[in-house]
C-alpha positions in Angstrom: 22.9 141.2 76.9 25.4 138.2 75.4 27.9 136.4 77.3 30.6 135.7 75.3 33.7 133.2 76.5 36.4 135.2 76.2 39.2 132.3 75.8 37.3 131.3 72.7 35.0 134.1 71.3 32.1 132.3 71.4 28.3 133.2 72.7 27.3 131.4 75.4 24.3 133.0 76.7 21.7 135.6 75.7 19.6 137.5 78.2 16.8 139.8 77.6 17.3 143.7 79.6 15.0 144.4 82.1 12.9 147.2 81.1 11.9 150.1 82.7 8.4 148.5 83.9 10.7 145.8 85.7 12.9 148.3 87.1 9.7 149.6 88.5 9.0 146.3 89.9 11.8 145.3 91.2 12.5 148.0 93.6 8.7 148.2 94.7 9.2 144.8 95.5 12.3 145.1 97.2 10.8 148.3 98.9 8.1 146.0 100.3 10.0 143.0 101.2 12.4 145.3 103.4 9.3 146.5 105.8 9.1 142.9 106.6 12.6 141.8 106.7 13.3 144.8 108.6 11.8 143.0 111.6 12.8 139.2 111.2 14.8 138.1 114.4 18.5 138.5 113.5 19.0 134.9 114.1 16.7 134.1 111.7 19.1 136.1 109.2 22.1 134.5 110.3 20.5 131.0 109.9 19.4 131.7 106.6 23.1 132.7 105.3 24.0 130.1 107.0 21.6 128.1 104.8 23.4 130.7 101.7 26.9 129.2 102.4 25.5 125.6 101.9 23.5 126.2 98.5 27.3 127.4 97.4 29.2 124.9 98.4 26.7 122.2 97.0 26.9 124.0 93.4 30.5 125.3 93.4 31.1 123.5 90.4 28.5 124.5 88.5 29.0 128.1 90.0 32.5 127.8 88.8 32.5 126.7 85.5 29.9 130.1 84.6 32.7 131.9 86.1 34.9 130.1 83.7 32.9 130.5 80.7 31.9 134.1 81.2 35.0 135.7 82.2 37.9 133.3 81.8 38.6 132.4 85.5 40.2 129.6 85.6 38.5 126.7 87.1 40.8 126.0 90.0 40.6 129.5 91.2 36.7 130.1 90.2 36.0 127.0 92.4 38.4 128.6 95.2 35.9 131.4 94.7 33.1 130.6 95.3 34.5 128.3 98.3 35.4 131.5 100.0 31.9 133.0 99.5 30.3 130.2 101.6 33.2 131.2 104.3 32.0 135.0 104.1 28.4 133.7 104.8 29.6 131.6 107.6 31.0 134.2 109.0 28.1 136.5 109.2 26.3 133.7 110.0 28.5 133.6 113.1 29.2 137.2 114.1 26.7 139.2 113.3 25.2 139.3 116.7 27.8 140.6 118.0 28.6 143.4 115.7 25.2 144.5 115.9 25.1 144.5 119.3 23.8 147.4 121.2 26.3 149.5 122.5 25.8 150.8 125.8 27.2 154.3 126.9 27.2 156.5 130.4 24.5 158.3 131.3 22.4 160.1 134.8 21.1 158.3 137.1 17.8 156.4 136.4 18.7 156.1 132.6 19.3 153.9 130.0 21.5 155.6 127.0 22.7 153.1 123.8 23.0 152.8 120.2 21.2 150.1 118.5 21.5 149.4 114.5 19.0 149.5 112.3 18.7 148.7 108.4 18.5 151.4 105.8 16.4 149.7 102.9 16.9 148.6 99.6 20.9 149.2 99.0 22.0 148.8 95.3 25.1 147.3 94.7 26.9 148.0 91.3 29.4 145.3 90.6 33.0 144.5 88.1 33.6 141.1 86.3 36.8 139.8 88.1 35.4 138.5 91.0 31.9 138.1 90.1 30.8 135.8 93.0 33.1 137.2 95.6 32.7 141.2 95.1 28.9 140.3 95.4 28.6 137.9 98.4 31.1 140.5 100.3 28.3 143.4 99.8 25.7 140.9 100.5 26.1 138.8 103.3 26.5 141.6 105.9 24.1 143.8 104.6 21.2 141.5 104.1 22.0 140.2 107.5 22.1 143.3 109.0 18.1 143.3 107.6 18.8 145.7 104.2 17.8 144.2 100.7 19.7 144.4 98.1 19.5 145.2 94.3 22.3 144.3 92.1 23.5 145.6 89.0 26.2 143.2 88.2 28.8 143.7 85.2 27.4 143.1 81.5 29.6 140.2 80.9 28.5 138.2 83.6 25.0 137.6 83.2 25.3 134.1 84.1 26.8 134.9 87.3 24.3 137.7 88.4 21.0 135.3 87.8 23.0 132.3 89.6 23.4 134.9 92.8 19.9 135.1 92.8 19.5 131.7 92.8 21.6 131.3 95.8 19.5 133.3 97.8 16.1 132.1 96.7 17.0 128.3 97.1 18.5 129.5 100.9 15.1 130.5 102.0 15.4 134.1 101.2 12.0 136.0 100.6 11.0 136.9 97.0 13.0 140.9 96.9 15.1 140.7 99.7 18.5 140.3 97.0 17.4 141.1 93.1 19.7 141.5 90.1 19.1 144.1 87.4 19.9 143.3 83.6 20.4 147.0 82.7 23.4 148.6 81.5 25.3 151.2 83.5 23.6 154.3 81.6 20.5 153.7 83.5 22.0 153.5 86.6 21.9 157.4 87.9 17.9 157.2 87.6 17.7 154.0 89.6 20.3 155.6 92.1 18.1 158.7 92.6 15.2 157.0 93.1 13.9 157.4 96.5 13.1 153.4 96.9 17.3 153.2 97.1 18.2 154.3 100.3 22.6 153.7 99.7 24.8 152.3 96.7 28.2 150.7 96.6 30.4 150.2 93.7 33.5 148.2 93.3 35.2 149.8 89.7 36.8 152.2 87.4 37.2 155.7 89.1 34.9 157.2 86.9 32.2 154.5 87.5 32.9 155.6 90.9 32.7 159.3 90.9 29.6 158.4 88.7 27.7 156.8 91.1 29.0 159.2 93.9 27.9 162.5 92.1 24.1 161.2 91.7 23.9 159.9 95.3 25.6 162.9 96.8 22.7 164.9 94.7 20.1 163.3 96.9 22.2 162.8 100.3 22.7 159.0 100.1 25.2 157.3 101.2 28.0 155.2 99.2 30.9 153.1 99.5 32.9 153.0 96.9 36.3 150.7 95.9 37.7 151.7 92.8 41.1 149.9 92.1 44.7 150.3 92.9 48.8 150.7 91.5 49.6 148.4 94.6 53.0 148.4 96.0 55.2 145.3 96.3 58.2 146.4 98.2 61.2 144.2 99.0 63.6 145.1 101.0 67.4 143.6 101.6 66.7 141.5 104.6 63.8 139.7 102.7 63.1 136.0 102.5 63.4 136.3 98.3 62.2 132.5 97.8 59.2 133.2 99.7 58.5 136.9 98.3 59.4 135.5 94.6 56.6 133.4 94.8 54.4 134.6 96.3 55.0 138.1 94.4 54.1 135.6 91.2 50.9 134.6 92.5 50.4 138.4 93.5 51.0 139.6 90.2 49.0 136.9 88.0 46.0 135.3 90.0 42.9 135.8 87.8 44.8 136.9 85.2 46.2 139.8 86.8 42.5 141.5 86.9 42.5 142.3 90.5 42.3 145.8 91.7 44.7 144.8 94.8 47.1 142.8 92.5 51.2 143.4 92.8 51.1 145.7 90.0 54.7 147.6 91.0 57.5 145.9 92.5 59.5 148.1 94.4 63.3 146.3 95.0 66.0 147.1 97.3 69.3 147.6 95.0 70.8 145.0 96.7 68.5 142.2 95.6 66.7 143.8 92.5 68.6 141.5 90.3 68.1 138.1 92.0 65.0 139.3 92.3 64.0 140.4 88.9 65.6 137.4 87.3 63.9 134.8 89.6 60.6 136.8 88.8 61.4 136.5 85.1 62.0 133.1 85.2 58.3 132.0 87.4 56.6 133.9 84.8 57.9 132.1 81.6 57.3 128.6 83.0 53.3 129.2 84.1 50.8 127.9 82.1 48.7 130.1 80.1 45.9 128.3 78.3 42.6 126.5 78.3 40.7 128.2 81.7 38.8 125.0 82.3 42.1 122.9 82.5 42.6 122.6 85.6 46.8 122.9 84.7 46.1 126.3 83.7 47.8 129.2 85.6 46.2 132.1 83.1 43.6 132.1 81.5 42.3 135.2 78.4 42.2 138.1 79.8 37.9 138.9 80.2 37.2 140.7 77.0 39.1 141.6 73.9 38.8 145.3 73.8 40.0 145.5 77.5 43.6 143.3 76.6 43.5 145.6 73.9 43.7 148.3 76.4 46.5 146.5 78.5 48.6 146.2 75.4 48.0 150.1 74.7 49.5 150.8 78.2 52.8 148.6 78.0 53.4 149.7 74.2 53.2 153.3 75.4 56.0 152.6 78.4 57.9 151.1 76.2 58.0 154.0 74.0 58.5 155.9 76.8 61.7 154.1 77.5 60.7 151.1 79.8 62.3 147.6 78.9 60.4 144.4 78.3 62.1 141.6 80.1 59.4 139.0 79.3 55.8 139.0 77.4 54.8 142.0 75.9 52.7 141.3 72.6 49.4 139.1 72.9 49.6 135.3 72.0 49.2 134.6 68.4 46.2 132.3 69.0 42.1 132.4 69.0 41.0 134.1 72.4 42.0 137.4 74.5 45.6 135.9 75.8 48.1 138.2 77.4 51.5 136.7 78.4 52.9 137.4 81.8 55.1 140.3 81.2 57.7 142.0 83.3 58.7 145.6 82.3 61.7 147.0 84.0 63.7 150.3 83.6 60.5 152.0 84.3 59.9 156.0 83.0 58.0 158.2 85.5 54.9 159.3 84.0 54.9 156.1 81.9 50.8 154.3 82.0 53.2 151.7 83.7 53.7 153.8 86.2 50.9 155.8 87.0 47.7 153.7 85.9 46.6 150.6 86.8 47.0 147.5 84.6 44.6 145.5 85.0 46.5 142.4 83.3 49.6 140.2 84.0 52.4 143.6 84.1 54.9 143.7 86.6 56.5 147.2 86.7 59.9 146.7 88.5 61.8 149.2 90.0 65.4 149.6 92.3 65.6 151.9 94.7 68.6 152.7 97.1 66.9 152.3 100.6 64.0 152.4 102.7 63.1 155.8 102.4 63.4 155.9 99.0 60.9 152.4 98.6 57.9 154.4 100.9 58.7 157.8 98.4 57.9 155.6 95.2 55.2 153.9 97.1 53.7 156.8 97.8 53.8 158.4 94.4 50.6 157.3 93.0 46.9 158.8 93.3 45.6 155.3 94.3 46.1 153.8 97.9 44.2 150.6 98.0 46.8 148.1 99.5 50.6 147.0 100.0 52.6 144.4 100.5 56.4 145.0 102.6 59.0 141.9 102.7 61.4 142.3 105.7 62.4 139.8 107.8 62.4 142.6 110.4 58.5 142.4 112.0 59.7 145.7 113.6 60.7 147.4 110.7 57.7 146.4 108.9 55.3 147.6 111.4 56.9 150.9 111.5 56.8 151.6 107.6 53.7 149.9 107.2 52.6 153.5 109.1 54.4 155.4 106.5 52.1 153.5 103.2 49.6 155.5 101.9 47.2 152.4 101.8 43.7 151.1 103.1 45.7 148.0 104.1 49.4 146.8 104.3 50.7 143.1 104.6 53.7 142.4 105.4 55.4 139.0 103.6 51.9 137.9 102.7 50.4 139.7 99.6 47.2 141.8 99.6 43.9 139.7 100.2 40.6 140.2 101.2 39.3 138.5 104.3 35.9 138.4 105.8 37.1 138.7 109.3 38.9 142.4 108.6 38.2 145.6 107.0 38.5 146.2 103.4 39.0 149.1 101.6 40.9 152.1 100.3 42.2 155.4 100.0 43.2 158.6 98.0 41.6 157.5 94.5 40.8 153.8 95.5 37.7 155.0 97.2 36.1 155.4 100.7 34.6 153.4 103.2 35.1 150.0 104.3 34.0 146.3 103.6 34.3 143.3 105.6 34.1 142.6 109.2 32.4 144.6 111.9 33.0 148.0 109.7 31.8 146.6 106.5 28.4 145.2 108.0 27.8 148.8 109.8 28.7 151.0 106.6 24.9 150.8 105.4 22.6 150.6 109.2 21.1 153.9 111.2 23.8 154.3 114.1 20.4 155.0 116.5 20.8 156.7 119.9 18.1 155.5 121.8 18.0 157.1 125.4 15.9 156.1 127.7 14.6 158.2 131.0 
């Protein structure tokens, strides 16, 4: 398994695959670590993430710069990174009392009736490249603290990354198999999924990575949660604030390289402002800096491999021969390393990969429509439904057609994040279940009635 830096083609690292002895291994030992995790004190869980958020922020730089090297992060935002994986640990640390907490219900006379929250097991968690710190500490944090373990099968790319996770856990006090990472390619995933010593999976991915992982643990009755990407919405309407939604609709669009699955990927424009607002997007785009990821100048960095800006570049070549118009970008940089300029495509053909996939790479599709109605319609019209972000200055207004989005979460005049302190998650073709919060920490426990005469 190589890591290869994808802004200058370069190996970097070389790691051996586990094989199927250490497979073995490493869920017995995560199958015997759980009986005795099972029953540590939950404060002792909590003060041991807590302990997690400290071994992060005391090697963030070091954490960082294998983000860098591995995938192409750029450093500022690779540090910002793993800054908010200590914060998702403090969190946990903080509340997971009290969203375990018993819940109490009515009940006769003389009794006691409640549901308490127990642990599952071992919960393997098959994980992407963008984020490789944050999609991991978000599956992590609440369900080791809610007493699971956890086995991760991180993305081949980012071997560096996966063994560093590790590290974070064992030099927080952790015991030996309660979090483990897997060098294994995805092909030897459905055996380790139907193996009885996994008791639930989660995937953040491709769709059919997802359906993948679902099929095999729907075989054997286990349960999954599963986020797998989004065509997010960026609708502005006339009454916007368009300094604030140009730029942040810019950040939306190109933070990590445009390789988020909740990224701006279509900008829907009221007719009244599509121009000023295309042209001021235009213009943000051809002044950032695309370049050297460990600069800490840099706005983009190379995309993560070379095959997959390959891909991007299939998709916008193909809307443009389906009729769309480049306004900016549109053919790699002519230098050594997986560059992709920030590109805005406008004039945009239904049916178009523009249109109906996601692009996972600075592409802004931009679109006019005549009114409100008409923004929710082509909002709508996609088979993902991860998140959205609506600009109005009327809170009302945005409230009401925030209802109307077909979305696991809408923000309006802020773009599409995730947060620790609420739900995560999607709909329609983005997936099911939730991360984050009191939700995402209760996805993977026994909801236990225990009633008491």
């Amino acid at each position: 398994m190589e890591a290869i830096n994808p802004a200058t083609g370069e190996q970097i690292g070389s790691y051996e695959e586990h094989t199927d002895d250490e497979i073995d291994r490493t869920l017995e030992t995560a199958t015997e670590t759980f009986e005795e995790w099972r029953d540590r004190p939950l404060r002792e869980r909590e003060e041991l993430l807590a302990s997690a958020a400290d071994v992060l922020r005391e090697n963030k730089q070091r954490y960082a710069e294998t983000m860098t090297k591995e995938m192409g992060k750029p450093i500022s935002q690779a540090v910002g990174e793993v800054e908010k994986c200590a914060w998702a640990c403090d969190h946990y640390a903080e509340y997971a009392g009290s969203y375990l907490k018993a819940e109490q219900f009515p009940s006769p006379p003389g009794t006691e009736v409640r549901t308490v929250h127990d642990p599952l097991g071992a919960v393997l968690a098959v994980m992407p490249w963008n984020f490789p710190f944050w999609q991991v500490i978000r599956f992590a944090a609440p369900y080791l603290t809610a007493g699971n373990v956890g086995v991760l099968k991180h993305a081949s790319n980012v071997p560096g990354c996966a063994t560093a996770l590790e590290e974070v856990f064992e030099e927080a006090g952790y015991p030996e198999g309660a979090f483990q990472t897997l060098l294994v390619g995805s092909e030897r995933m459905e055996d380790v999924i139907a193996d009885d010593r996994i008791r639930a999976a989660t995937l953040t991915g491709s769709g059919p990575a997802g359906r993948a992982v679902a099929e095999t643990a729907g075989r054997h009755l286990k349960k999954t949660v599963l986020e797998l990407g989004g065509s997010d919405p960026f609708i502005v309407l006339e009454d916007a604030d368009l300094e604030s939604a140009v730029e942040t609709g810019v950040l939306a669009r190109t933070q990590n390289g445009g390789q988020s699955c909740i990224a701006a990927k279509r900008f829907i424009l009221h007719e009244e402002i599509a121009e000023e607002f295309t042209d001021r997007l235009v213009a943000e785009f051809e002044v950032l800096t695309v370049g050297d990821p460990t600069d800490e100048d840099t706005d983009l960095g190379p995309q993560a491999d070379p095959d997959l800006m390959a891909d991007l570049h299939e998709q916008v070549e193909a809307s443009l021969e389906a009729g769309a118009t480049v306004l900016t970008g549109g053919e790699p940089l002519d230098r050594d390393g997986a560059f992709y300029p920030p590109t805005v495509l406008t004039d945009i053909p239904r049916g178009c990969p523009a249109d109906t996939e996601e692009t996972f790479g600075p592409v802004a599709a931009v679109y006019s429509v005549e009114d409100e109605s008409e923004a929710i319609e082509l909002a709508n019209a996609t088979r993902f439904g991860l998140g959205a972000s609506l600009w109005t200055e009327d809170r009302d207004r945005g409230r009401r057609l925030a209802r109307e989005i077909d979305a696991g979460c809408v923000y309006i005049n802020q773009l599409t994040k995730s947060d620790p302190r609420v739900p995560f998650g999607g709909v329609k073709d983005s997936g099911y279940g939730r991360e984050l919060s009191e939700a995402g920490i209760k996805e993977f426990v026994n909801r236990k009635t225990v009633w008491v005469e």
